[in-house]
C-alpha positions in Angstrom: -18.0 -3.5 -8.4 -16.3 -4.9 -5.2 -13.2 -2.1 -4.4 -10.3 -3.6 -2.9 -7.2 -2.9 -0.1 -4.0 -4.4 0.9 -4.1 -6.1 4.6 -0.9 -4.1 4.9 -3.1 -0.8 5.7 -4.4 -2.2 9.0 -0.6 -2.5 10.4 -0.5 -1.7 14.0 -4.3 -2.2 13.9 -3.8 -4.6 17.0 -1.2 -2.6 19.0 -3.6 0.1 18.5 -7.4 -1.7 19.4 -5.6 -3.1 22.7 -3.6 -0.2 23.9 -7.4 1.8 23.9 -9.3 -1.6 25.5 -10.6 -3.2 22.7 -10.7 -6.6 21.2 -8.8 -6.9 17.3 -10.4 -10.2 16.6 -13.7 -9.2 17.7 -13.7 -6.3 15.9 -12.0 -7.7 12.5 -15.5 -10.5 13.2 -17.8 -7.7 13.4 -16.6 -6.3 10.2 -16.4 -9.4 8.7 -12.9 -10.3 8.3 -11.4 -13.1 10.0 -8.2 -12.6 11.0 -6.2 -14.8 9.3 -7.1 -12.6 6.3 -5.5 -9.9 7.5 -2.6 -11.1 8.9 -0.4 -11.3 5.3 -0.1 -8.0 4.1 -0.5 -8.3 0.5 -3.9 -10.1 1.1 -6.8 -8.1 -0.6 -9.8 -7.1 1.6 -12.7 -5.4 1.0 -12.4 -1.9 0.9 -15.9 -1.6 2.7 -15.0 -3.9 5.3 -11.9 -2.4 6.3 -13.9 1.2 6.5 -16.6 -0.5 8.9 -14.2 -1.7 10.4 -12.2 1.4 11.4 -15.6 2.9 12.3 -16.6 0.1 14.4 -13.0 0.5 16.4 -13.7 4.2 16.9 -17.1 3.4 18.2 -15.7 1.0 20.6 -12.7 2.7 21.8 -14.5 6.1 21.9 -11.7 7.4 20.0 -13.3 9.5 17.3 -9.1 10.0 15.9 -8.6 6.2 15.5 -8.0 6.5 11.8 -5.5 9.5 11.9 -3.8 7.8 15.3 -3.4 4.3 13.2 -2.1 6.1 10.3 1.0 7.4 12.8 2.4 4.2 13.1 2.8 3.8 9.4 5.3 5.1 6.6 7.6 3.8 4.3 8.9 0.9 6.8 4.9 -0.8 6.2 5.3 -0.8 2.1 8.6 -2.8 2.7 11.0 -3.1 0.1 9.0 -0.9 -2.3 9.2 1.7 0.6 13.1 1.6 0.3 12.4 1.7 -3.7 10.6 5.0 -3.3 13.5 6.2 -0.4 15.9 5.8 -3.5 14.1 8.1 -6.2 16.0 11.2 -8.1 13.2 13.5 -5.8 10.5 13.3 -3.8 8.5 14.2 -6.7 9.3 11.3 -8.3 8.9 9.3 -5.8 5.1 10.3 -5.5 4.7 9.8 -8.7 5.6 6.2 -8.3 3.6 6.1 -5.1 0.4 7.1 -7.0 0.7 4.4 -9.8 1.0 1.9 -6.8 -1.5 3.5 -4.3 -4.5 1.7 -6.9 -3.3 -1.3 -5.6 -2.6 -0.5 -1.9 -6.4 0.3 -2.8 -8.2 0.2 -5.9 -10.4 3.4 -6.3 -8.1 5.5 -4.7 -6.9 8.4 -6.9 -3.5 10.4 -5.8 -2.7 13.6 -7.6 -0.4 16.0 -7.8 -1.9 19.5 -9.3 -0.3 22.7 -9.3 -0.8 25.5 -6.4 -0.4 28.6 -5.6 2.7 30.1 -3.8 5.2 27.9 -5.5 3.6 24.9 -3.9 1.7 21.4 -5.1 -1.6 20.3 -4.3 -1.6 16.5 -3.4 -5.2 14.9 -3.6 -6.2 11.7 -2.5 -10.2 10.7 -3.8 -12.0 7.9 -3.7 -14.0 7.4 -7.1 -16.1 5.0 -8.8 -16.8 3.8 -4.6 -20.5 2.3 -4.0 -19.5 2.3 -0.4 -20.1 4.8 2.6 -18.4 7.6 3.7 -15.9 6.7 6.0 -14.3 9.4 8.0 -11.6 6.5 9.8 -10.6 5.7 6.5 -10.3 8.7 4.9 -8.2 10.1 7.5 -6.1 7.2 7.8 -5.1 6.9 3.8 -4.4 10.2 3.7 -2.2 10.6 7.3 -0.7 7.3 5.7 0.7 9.5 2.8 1.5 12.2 4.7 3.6 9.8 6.7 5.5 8.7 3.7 5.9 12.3 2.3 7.4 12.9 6.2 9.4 9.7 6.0 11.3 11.1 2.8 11.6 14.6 3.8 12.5 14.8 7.3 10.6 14.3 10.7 10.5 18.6 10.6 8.4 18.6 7.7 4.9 19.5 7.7 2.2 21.0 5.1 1.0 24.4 5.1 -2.3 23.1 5.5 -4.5 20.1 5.5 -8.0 19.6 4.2 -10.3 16.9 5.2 -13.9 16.0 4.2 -14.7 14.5 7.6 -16.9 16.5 9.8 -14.9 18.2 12.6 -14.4 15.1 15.4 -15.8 15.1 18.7 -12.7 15.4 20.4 -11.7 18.9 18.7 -9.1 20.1 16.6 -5.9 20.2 18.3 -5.3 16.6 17.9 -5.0 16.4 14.2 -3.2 20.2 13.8 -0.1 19.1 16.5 -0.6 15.3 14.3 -0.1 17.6 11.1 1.8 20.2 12.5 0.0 22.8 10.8 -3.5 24.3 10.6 -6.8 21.5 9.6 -9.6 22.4 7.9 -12.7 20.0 8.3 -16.2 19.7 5.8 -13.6 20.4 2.9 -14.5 18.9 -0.7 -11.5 16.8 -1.0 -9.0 15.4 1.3 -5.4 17.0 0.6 -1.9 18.6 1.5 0.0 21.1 0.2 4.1 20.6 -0.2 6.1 23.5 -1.5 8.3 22.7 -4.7 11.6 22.9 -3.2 10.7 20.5 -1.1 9.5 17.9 -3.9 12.8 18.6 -5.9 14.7 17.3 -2.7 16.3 14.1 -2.9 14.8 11.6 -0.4 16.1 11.1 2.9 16.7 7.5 3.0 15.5 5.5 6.3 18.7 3.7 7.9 18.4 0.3 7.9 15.3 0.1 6.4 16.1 -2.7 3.8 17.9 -4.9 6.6 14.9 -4.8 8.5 12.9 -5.6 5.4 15.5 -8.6 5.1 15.3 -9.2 8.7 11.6 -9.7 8.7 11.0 -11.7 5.5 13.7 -14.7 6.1 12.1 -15.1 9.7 8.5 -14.6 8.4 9.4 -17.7 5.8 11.7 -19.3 7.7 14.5 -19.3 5.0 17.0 -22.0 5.5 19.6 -19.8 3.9 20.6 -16.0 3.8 22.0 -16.3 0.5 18.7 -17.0 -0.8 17.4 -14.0 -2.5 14.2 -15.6 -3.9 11.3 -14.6 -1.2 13.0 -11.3 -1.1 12.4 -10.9 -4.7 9.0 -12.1 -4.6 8.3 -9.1 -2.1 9.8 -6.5 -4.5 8.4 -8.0 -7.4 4.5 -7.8 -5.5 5.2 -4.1 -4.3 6.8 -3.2 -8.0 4.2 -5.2 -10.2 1.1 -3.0 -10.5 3.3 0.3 -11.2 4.8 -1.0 -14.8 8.0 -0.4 -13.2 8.5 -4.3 -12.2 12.0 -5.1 -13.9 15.6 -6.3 -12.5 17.8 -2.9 -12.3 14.1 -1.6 -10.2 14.0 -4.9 -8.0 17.8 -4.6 -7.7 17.4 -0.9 -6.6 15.3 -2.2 -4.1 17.6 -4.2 -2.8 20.4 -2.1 -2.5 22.5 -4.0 -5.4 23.7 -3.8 -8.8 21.6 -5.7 -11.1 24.6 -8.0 -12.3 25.5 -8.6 -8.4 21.7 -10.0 -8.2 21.6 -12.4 -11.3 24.8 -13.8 -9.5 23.4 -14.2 -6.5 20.0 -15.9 -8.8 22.3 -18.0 -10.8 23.9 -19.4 -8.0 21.0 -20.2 -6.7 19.9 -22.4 -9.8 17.1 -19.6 -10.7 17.1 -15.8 -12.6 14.6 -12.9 -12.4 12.4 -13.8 -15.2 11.4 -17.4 -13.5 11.1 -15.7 -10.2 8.6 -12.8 -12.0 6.8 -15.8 -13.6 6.2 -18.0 -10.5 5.3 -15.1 -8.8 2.4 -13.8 -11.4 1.4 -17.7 -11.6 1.1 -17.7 -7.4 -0.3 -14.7 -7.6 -3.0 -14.9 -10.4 -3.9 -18.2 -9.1 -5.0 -17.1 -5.9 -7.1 -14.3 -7.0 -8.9 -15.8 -9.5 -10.0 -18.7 -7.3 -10.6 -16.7 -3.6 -11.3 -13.1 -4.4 -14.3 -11.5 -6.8 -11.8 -8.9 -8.4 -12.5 -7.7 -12.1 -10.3 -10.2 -14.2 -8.7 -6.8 -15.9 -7.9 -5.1 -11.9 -5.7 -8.5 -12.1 -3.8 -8.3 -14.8 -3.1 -4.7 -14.6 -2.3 -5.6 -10.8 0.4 -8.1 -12.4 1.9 -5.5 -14.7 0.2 -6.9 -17.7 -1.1 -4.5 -20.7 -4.6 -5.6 -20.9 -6.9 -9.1 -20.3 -6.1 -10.4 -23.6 -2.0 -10.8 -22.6 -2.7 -12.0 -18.9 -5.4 -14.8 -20.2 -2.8 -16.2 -22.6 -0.5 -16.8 -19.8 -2.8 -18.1 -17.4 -3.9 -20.5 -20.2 -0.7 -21.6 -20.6 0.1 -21.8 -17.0 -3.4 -23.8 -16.4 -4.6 -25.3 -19.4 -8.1 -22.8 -19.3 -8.7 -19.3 -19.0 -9.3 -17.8 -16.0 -12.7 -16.8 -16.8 -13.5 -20.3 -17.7 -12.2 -21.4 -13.8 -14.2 -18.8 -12.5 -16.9 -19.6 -14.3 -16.4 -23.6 -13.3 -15.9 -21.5 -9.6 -19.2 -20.4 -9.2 -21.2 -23.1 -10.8 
């Protein structure tokens, strides 16, 4: 089975290939993904493609740390309005929690856990399972930087991990780089990747990025090119994508994410002729259409990717949405 990644994990990928000499769009060929693919975050790649691809970059850039350095310029601010959503959690432990039922979609196969540890602290794990693709050291460093990012994002720049465990082989260009990255001792060859936090920390209240929804705001109405501030719909879509495949995709969450009470949204939706439930549904109609038709995910990965309970519930609505079942215009796809 094809395992699949948001787009949104190669942001700063471009930034990055240039400022060390290579070429993003010949690399992104090489791997086999053209760049328009990538360039809307919520676009689903292969998860194999995007680990050849990180491989292919540090071959080219002779940068054995690309992963780990790409995985710097991401936190909270790259998952959008579902980072502000986590920023916004009773605790850090609760956001994490969140994070995990979401990190399936940021990429399917990927497994974050939370076990207990010794010395009052938590074990976070990160595996990759049911995965008939290689081992990618690039990858694995970056998903798992990525997290600690977020974990960093929410509990101060000063935090760091006792120590980190990765099941990459030591890189060529030594240790120091990913123990001043991590701020605390690495350990390489290890049989998982993972971090440690201690419990106090994960009882902590998150610190919340200023200005982070603004920017969110900011981008989206000049990405779409809204004729009208006022206009909360694209802005809604977003939360709804980033809320969907956690089963916590309602109005009071997607008002949270905006930084509202729930009533001051459906004003804000009324007024604008619409309410949360047609938004939700034009967004899972969009949203199934297009991967159905252009992608080969599992028909169940896409209705639990769209908050539904099983296939049976998400084919009745696609029926009734399309007139057919969407194994019935895949089906009529591939002939």
């Amino acid at each position: 089975m094809t395992e699949f990644v948001r787009a949104g994990a190669l942001y700063g990928f471009d930034e990055l290939a240039r400022k060390l000499g290579a070429n993003p769009v010949k690399l992104l060929k090489a791997a086999g993904l053209p760049a328009s693919q990538v360039r809307e975050p919520d676009n689903l790649i292969p998860y194999e493609s995007l680990g050849k691809l990180l491989e292919l970059a540090a071959e080219e850039t002779g940068d054995d740390a690309f992963g780990l350095h790409l995985s710097t310029k991401q936190g909270l601010h790259v998952l959008g309005l579902f980072g502000a959503y986590l920023s916004r959690q009773d605790s850090i432990l609760s956001a994490m929690t969140v994070g995990g039922k979401y990190a399936h979609l940021h990429a399917q196969g990927a497994i974050l856990s939370m076990n207990p540890a010794a010395n009052g602290q938590a074990e976070l794990r990160l595996e990759i399972v049911n995965s008939k693709t290689g081992h990618y050291p690039q990858l694995e460093d970056l998903s798992l930087g990525m997290i600690y990012q977020l974990v960093r994002d929410m509990a101060g720049p000063q935090w760091h991990s006792s120590r980190v465990f990765l099941r990459r082989p030591t890189p060529e260009n030594g240790k120091n780089l990913y123990t001043e990255t991590f701020s605390c001792p690495v350990e390489f060859d290890a049989q998982y990747n993972c971090f440690y936090i201690d419990r106090e920390t994960l009882k902590r209240k998150p610190r919340t990025l200023e200005g982070l929804v603004d920017q969110v705001i900011f981008t989206q109405f000049e990405q779409l090119k809204s004729d009208s501030e006022s206009d909360l719909t694209p802005l809604v879509k977003h939360a709804i994508l980033g809320l969907l495949p956690t089963g916590d995709c309602n109005k009071t969450n997607v008002a949270l994410c905006l930084g509202m009470h729930p009533k001051k949204l459906q004003r804000i939706l009324e007024a604008t002729d619409t309410s949360f439930r047609a938004i939700l549904e034009e967004t899972r109609r969009e949203v199934a259409e297009s991967a159905v038709l252009n992608s080969s995910m599992p028909l169940t990965n896409i209705a639990l990717n769209l908050g539904y309970a099983d296939l049976a519930v998400f084919s009745r609505s696609f029926r009734r949405w399309f007139g057919r079942s969407p194994s019935e215009i895949r089906g009529n796809r591939q002939g």
